[in-house]
LOVEXBA-967362 format. One line per field, with one value per residue (C-alpha): x, y, z; chain; residue in three letters. Coordinates in Angstrom, 3 decimals. Layout:
N
X (X_...)
Y (Y_...)
Z (Z_...)
cadena (A_...)
residuo (ALA_...)
***
This chain:
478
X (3.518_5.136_4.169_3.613_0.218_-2.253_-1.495_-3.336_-6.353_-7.724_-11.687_-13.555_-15.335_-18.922_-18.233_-15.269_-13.303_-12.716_-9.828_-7.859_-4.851_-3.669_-0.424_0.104_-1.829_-4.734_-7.418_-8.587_-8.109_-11.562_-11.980_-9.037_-10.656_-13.745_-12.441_-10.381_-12.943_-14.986_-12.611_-11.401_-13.260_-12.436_-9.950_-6.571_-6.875_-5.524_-6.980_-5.566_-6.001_-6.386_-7.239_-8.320_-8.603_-11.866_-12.725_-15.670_-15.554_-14.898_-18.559_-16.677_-14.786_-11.946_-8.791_-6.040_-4.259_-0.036_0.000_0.673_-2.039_-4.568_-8.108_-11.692_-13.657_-10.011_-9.555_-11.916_-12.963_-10.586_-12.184_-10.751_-12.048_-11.075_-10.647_-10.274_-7.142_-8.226_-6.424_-9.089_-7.588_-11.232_-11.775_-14.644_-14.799_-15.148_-16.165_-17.275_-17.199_-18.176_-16.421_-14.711_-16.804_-19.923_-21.873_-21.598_-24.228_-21.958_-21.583_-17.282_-17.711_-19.555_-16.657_-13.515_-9.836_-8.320_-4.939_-3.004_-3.081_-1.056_-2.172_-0.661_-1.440_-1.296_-1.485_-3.273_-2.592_0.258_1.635_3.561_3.092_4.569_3.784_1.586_1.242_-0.535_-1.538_-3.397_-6.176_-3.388_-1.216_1.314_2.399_2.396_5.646_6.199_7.850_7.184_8.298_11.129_8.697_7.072_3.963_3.235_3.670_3.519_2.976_6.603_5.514_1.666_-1.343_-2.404_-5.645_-8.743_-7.501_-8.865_-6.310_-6.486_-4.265_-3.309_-2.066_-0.338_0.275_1.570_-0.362_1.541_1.473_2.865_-0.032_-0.833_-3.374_-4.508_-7.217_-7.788_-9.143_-10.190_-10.531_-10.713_-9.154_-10.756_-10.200_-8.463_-10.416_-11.293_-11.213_-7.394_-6.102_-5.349_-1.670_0.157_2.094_4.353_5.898_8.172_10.310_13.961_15.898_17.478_14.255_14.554_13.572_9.958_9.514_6.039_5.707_2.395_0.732_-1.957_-3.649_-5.292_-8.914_-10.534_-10.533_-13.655_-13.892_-16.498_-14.704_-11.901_-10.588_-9.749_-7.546_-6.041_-4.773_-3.460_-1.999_0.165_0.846_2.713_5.948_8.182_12.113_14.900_18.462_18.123_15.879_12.475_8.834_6.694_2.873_0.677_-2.823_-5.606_-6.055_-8.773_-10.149_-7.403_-3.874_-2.357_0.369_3.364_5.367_7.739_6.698_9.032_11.381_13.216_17.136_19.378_20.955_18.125_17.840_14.174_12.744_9.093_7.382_3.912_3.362_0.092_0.227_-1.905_-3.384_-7.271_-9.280_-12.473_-14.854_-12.022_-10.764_-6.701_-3.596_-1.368_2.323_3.692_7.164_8.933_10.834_14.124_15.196_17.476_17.278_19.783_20.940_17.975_17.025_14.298_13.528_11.204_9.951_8.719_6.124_6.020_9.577_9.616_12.469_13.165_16.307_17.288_19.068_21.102_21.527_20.239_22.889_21.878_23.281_21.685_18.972_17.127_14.635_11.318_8.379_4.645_1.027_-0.481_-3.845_-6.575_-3.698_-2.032_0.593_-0.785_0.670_1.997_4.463_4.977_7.381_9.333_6.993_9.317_11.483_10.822_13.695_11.053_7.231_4.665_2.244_-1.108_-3.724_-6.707_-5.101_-5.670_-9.198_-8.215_-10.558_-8.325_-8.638_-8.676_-6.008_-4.529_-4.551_-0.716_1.047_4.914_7.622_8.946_12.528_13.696_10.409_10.416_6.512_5.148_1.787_-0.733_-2.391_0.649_2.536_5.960_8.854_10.637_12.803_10.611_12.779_9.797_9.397_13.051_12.525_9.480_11.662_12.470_10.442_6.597_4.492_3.382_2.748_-0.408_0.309_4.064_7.281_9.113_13.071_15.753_16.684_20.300_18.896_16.161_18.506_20.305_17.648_16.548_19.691_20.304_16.672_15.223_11.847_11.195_12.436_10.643_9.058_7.241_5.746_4.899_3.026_1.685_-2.404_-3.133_-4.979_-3.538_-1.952_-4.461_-2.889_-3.629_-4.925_-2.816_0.384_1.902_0.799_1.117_3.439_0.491_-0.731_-0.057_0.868_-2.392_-4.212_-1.896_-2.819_-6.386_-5.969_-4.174_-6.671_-4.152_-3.814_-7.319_-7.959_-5.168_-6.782_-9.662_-9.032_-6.786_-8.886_-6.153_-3.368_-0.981_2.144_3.422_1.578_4.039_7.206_10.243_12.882_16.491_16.989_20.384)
Y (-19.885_-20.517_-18.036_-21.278_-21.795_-20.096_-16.741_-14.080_-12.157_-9.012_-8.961_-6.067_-5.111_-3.152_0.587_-0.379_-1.469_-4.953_-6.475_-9.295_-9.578_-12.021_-12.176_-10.341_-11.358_-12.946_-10.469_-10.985_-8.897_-8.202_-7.594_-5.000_-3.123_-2.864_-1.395_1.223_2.453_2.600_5.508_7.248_10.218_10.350_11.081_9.496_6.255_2.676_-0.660_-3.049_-7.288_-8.233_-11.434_-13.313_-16.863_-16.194_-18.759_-20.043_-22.949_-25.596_-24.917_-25.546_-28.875_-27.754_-27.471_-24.451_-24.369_-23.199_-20.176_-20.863_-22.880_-20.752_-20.908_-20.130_-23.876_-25.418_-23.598_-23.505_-20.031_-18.233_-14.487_-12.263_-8.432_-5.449_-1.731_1.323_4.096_7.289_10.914_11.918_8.635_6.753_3.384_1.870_-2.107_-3.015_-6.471_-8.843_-12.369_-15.298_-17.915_-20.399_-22.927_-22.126_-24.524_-22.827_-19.948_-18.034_-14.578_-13.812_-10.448_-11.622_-14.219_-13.282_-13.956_-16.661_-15.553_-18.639_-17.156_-14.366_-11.082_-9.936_-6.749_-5.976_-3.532_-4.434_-1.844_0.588_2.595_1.536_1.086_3.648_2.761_-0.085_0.313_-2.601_-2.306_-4.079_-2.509_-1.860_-0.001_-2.579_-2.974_-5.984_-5.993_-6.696_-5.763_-4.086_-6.190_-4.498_-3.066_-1.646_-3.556_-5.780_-6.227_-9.149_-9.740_-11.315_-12.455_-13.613_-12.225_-12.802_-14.456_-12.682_-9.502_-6.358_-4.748_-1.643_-1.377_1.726_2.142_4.759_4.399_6.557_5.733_6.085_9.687_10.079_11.366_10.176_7.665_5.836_3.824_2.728_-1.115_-3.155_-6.776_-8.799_-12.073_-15.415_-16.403_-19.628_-22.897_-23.910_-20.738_-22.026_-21.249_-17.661_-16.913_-13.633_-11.806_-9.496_-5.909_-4.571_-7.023_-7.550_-4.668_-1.585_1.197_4.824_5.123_5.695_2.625_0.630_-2.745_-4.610_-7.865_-8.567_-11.431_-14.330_-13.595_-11.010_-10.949_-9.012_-6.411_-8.155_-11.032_-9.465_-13.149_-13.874_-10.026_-10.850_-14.376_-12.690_-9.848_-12.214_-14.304_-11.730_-11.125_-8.448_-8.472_-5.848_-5.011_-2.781_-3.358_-0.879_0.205_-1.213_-2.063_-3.488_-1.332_-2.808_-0.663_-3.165_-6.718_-7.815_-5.645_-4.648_-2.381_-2.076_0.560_1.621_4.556_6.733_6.365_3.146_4.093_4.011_0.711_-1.325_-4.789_-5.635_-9.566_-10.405_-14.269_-15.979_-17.854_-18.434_-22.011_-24.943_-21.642_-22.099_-18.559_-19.993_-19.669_-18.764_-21.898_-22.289_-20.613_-21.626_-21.435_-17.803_-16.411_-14.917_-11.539_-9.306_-5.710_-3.127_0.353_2.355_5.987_8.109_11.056_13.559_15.836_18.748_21.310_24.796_25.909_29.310_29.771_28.062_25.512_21.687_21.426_17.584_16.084_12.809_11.445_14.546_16.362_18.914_17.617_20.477_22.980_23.606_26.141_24.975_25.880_23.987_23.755_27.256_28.319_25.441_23.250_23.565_20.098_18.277_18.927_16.564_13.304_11.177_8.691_8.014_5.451_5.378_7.017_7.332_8.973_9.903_10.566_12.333_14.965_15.607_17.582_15.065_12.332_15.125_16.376_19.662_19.477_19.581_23.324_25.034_27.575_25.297_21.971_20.674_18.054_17.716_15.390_15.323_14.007_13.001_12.210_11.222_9.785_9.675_9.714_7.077_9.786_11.856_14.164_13.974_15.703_16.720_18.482_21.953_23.993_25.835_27.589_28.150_32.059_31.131_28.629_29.958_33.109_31.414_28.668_28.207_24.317_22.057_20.440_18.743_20.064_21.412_22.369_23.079_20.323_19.607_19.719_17.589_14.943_14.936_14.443_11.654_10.284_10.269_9.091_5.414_3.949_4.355_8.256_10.784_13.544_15.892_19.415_22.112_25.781_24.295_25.330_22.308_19.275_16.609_13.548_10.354_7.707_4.550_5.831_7.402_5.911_5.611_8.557_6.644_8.448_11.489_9.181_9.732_6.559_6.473_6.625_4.412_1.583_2.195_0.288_-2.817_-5.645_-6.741_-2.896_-2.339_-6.020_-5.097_-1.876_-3.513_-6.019_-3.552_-0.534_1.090_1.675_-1.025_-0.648_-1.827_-4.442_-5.988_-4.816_-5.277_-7.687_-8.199_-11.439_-13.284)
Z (-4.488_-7.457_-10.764_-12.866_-11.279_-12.646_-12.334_-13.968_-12.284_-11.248_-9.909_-9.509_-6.126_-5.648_-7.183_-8.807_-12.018_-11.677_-14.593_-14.927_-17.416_-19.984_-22.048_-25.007_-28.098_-26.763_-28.502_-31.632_-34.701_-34.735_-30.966_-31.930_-33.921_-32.829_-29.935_-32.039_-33.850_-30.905_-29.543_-33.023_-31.845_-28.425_-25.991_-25.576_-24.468_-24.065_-23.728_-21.128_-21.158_-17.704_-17.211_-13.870_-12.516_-10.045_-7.197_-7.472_-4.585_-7.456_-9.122_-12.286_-11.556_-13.579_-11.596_-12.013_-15.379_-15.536_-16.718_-20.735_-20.991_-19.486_-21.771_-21.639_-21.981_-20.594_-17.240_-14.823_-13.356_-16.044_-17.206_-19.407_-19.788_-21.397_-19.492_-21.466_-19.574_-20.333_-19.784_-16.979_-15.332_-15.115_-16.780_-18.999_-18.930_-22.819_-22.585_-19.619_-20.419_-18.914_-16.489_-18.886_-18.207_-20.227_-18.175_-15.118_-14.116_-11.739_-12.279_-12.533_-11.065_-7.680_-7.042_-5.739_-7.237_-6.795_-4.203_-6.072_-9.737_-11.397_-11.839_-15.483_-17.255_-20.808_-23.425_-26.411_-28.778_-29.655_-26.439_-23.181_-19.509_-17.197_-13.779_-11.792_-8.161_-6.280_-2.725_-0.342_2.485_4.596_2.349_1.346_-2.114_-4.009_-5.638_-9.555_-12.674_-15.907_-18.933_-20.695_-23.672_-21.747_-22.443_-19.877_-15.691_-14.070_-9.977_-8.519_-5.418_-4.735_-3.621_-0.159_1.100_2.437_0.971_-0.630_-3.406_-5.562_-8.744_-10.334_-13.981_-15.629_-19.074_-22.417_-25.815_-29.362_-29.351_-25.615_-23.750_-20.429_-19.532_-16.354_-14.346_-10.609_-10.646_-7.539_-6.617_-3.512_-3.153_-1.345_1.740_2.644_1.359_5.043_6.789_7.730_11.237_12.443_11.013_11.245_8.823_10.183_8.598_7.590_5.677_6.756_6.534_7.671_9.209_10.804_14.083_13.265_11.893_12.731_13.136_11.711_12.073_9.412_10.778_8.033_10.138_11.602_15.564_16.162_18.783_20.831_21.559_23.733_25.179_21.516_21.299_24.247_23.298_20.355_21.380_23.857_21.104_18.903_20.839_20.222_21.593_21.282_22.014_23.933_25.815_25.142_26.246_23.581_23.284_20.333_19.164_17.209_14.435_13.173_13.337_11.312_11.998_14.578_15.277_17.529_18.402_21.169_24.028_22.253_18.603_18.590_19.763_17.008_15.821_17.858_16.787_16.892_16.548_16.237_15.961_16.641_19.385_17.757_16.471_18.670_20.509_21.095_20.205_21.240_17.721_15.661_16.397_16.713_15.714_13.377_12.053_11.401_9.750_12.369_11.370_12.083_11.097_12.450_13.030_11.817_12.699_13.759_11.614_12.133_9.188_11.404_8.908_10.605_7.761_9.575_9.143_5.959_7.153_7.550_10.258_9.557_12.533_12.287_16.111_17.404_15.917_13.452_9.711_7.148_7.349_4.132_2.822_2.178_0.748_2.135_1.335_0.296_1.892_1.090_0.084_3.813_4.875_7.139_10.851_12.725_12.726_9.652_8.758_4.879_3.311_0.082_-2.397_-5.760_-7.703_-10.482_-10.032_-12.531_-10.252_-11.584_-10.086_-10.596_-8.706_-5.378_-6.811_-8.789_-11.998_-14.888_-17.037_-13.415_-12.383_-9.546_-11.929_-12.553_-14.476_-13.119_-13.652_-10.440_-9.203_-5.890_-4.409_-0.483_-0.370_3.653_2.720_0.593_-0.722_-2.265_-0.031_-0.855_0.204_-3.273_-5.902_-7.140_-9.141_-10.147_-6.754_-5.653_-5.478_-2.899_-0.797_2.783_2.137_1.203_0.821_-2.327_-2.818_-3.215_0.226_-0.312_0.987_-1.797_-1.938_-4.741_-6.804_-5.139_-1.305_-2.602_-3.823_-0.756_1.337_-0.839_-0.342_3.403_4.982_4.540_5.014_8.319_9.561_10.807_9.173_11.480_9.987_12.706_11.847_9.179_9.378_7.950_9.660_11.995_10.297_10.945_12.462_10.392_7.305_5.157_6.453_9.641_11.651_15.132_16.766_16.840_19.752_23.128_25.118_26.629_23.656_21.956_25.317_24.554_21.663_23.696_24.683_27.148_28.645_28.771_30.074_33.080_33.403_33.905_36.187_38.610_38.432_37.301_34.195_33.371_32.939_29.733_28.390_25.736_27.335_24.930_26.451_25.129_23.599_25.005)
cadena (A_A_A_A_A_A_A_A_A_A_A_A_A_A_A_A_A_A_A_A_A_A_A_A_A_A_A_A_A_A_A_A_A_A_A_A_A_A_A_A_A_A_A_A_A_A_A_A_A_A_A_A_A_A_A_A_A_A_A_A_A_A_A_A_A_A_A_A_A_A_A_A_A_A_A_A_A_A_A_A_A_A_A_A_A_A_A_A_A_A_A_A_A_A_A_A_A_A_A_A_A_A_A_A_A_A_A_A_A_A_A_A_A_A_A_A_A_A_A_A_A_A_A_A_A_A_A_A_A_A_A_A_A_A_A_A_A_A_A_A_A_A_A_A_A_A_A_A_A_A_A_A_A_A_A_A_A_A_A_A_A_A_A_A_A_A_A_A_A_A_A_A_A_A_A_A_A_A_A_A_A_A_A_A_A_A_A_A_A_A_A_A_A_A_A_A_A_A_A_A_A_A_A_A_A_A_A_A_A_A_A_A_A_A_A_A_A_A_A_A_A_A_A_A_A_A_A_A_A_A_A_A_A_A_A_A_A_A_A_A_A_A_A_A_A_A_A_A_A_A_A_A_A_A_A_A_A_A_A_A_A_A_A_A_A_A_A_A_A_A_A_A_A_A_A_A_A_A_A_A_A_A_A_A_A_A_A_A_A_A_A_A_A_A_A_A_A_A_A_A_A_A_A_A_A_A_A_A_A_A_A_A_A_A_A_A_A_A_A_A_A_A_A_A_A_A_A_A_A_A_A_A_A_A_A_A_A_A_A_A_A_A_A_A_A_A_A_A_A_A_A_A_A_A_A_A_A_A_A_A_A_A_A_A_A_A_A_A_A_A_A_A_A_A_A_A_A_A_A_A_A_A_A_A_A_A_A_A_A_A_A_A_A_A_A_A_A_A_A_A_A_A_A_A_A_A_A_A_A_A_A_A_A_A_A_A_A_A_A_A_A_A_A_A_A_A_A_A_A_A_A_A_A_A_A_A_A_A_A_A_A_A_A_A_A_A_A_A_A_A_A_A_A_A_A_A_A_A_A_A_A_A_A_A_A_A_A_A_A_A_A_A_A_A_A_A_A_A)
residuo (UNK_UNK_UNK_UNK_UNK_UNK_UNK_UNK_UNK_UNK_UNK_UNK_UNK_UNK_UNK_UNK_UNK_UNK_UNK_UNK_UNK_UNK_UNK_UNK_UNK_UNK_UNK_UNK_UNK_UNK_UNK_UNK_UNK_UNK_UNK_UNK_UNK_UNK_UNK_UNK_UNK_UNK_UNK_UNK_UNK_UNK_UNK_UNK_UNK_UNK_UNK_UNK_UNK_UNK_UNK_UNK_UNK_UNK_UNK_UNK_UNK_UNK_UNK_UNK_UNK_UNK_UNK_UNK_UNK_UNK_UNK_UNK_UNK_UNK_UNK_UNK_UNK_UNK_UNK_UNK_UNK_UNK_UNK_UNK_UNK_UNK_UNK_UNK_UNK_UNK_UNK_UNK_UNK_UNK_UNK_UNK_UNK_UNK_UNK_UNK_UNK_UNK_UNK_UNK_UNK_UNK_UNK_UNK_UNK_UNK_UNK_UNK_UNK_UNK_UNK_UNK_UNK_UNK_UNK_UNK_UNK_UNK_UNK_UNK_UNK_UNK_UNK_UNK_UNK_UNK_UNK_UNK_UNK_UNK_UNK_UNK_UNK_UNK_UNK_UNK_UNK_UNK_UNK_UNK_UNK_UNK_UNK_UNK_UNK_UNK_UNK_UNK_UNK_UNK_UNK_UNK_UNK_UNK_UNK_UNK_UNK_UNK_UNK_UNK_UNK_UNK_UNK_UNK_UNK_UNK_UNK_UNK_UNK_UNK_UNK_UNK_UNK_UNK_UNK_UNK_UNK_UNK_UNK_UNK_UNK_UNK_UNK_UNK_UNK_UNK_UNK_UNK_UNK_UNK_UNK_UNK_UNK_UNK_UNK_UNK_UNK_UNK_UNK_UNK_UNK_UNK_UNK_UNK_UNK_UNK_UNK_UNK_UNK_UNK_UNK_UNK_UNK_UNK_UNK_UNK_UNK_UNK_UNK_UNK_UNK_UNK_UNK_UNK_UNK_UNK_UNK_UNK_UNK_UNK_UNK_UNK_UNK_UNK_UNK_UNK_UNK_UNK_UNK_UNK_UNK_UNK_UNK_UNK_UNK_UNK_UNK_UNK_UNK_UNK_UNK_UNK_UNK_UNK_UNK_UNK_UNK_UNK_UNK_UNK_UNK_UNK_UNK_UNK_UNK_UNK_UNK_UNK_UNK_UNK_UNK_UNK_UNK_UNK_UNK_UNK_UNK_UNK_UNK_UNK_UNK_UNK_UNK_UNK_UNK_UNK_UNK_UNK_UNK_UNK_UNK_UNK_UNK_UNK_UNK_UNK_UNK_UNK_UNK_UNK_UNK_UNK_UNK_UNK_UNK_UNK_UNK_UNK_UNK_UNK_UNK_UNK_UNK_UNK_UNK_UNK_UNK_UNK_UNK_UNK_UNK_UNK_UNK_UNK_UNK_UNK_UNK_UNK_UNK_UNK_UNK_UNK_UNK_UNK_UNK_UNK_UNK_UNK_UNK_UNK_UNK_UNK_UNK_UNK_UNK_UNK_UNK_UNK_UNK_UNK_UNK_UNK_UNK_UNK_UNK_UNK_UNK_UNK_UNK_UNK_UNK_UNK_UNK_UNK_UNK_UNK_UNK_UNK_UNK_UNK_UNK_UNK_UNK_UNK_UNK_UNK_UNK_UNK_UNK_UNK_UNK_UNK_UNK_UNK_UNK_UNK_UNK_UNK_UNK_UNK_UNK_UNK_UNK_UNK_UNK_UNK_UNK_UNK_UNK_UNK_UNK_UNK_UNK_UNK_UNK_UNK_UNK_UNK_UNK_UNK_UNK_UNK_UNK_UNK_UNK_UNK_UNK_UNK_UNK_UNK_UNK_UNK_UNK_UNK_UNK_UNK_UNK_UNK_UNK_UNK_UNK_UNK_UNK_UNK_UNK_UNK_UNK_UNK_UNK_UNK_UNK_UNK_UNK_UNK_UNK_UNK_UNK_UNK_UNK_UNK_UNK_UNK_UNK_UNK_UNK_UNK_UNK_UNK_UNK_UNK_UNK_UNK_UNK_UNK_UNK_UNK_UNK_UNK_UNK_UNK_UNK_UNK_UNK_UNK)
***
């Protein structure tokens, strides 16, 4: 979809900040100071525009505007609101509005955002935008760009059907003090339902040998219609050179993953398209046309940290390349255990203590500009430059749950893994990675859990009393 279509929106869900951006200017003088003076007393603060185009099933008769000429009374469905960024990081919405059609009596925040319009946000007053991180109910991020003020971000590619997001802002106001919010929204489905597509991750590229492949289908597949998961599963075919031992999992009605019986060899090739299209899925009615995908694997790297010993031996090819001194999570901060794989790098992150539930004011609360910042989990573990605890690296662990090293092994770790290796912490004390959760912790599965979760698997299970062998076997494509 193209960005002149109507593009500006954020919704809110039940329990959560819903706001939708609009460009710069849009509030009123008065509206501007009214909301100053509401917070001369109080903490440090900024107020966003958001501004959102919901989809309300054409109640309004007013079709979608471009995205300049966006206006309450002219466009159909478009909201604008106002959400306060505070220092504690929650949100206050400062004015609701109507839909822009005064006529209409349906309530903006019970309709969901409409996936064809932008999703903008602005700062009305004084102060600048530091971070927005978009991501979906299965962890992907919706890329886009801050403006170079710093003032406003805008979406660059669009939001997806049928799907649940979560934004997070982190902002500065004039005097340089931190601010953020968490804000929700949920976007419609397609107008008819559509036909059962898949969308498949991760986008082309180069991956480590961990690397998980994901199919985020347009419709749920529910559980109890097994003929439908089969058809599916069947559907989504997976290749290689070479040739591997592969199977998908449902990891809910509406993803799937896939992963080899062990790490994909180094410098695999890996293809993966739908076979879905024309194919009948009983009540959920046909398939339809999916964007068939390619990446490589490159060299494979394991990172394994020994907390006990206080020491991550990195290994390119199974050859070891570096060992560095570490330091992990502390007692009731302890890493989780287990096998995790580089989400992303960020060469700059702030670390706060709230964002992990430490009450600011308390002895273990922290507010770090970090560097070099390896991220393999959603919720914040990062592998990453502390000089703050060199002395305790290789001899204790001292953290709040990441791996921390000295500045210079930090930035060459940062530099030699990609999305995709493997990051496995042993001795740790600290609980088991999940598997779906909080990034890709599949590989904790044994193949026979990891078959459990294959509708064809069990389905050849069941029908020869016995297990299958591998249900979605890899073949090399000639």
């Amino acid at each position: 979809m193209q960005l002149t279509k109507a593009w500006r929106v954020v919704a809110a869900v039940t329990g959560a900040v819903l706001v939708a951006a609009a460009a710069p200017g849009r509030a009123s003088d008065a509206d501007a100071a009214e909301h100053g003076a509401g917070r001369a007393a109080a903490e440090a603060a900024v107020t966003l525009l958001v501004g959102r185009a919901v989809d309300d099933g054409g109640r309004t008769g007013v079709g979608r505007c471009a995205v300049h000429t966006s206006r309450p009374g002219l466009c159909g469905g478009w909201r604008e609101e106002r959400v306060r960024a505070t220092a504690r990081g929650n949100g206050t919405v400062l004015r609701t509005p109507t839909l822009g059609d005064p006529s209409s009596d349906a309530r903006a925040d019970a309709l969901p955002t409409d996936a064809g319009a932008p999703l903008e946000i602005t700062l009305v007053e004084p102060g600048r935008l530091t971070d927005v991180t978009v991501t979906d109910g299965h962890g992907r991020h919706l890329a886009g760009e801050l403006g170079p003020d710093g003032g406003h971000w805008l979406n660059t590619e669009p939001l997806r059907a049928g799907e649940t997001y979560t934004v997070q802002v982190g902002a500065q106001d004039a005097g340089g003090t931190p601010v953020g919010v968490t804000m929700a929204f949920r976007t419609a489905p397609p107008a008819d339902g559509g036909r059962l597509t898949a969308e498949f991750g991760p986008r082309p590229g180069t991956y480590g040998a961990g690397e998980i492949v994901t199919a985020d289908l347009s419709r749920p597949v529910p559980a109890d219609d097994p003929l439908a998961r089969e058809r599916v599963e069947q559907a989504l075919q997976v290749t290689s050179e070479p040739q591997v031992e592969g199977a998908w999992h449902w990891v809910g009605p509406s993803t799937l993953h896939y992963r080899p019986r062990t790490y994909w060899p180094a410098h695999t090739v890996v293809r993966v398209r739908s076979g879905l299209d024309g194919v009948e899925l009983g009540d959920l009615g046909y398939g339809g046309p999916s964007e068939p995908l390619e990446f490589t694997v490159g060299d494979r790297i394991e990172a394994i940290t020994d907390s006990a010993a206080h020491e991550m031996t990195v290994r390119r090819n199974g050859r070891v390349i570096r060992t560095i001194p570490v330091t992990t999570g502390k007692p009731g901060f302890r890493t989780r255990t287990g096998i995790k794989v580089v989400l992303r790098k960020e060469s700059k992150v702030r670390m706060r203590g709230d964002s992990v539930g430490i009450k600011r004011g308390t002895k273990e609360f922290y507010d770090l500009p970090v560097r070099y910042a390896t991220r393999v989990t959603w919720s914040g573990e990062y592998i990453h430059a502390a000089p703050w605890s060199v002395e305790a690296q290789g001899q204790a662990n001292v953290s709040h749950g990441c791996t921390g090293m000295s500045t210079e092994d930090a930035a060459w770790f940062f530099e030699t893994v990609r999305e995709g290796d493997i990051v496995e912490v042993v001795n740790s004390g600290g609980e088991m990675m999940a598997p779906f959760d909080n990034g890709f912790g599949d590989w904790n599965l044994d193949w026979a859990s990891w078959l459990a979760g294959s509708a064809l698997a069990t389905a050849d299970a069941r029908r020869h009393g016995a297990a299958p062998l591998a249900p979605a076997r890899l073949h090399p494509t000639t």
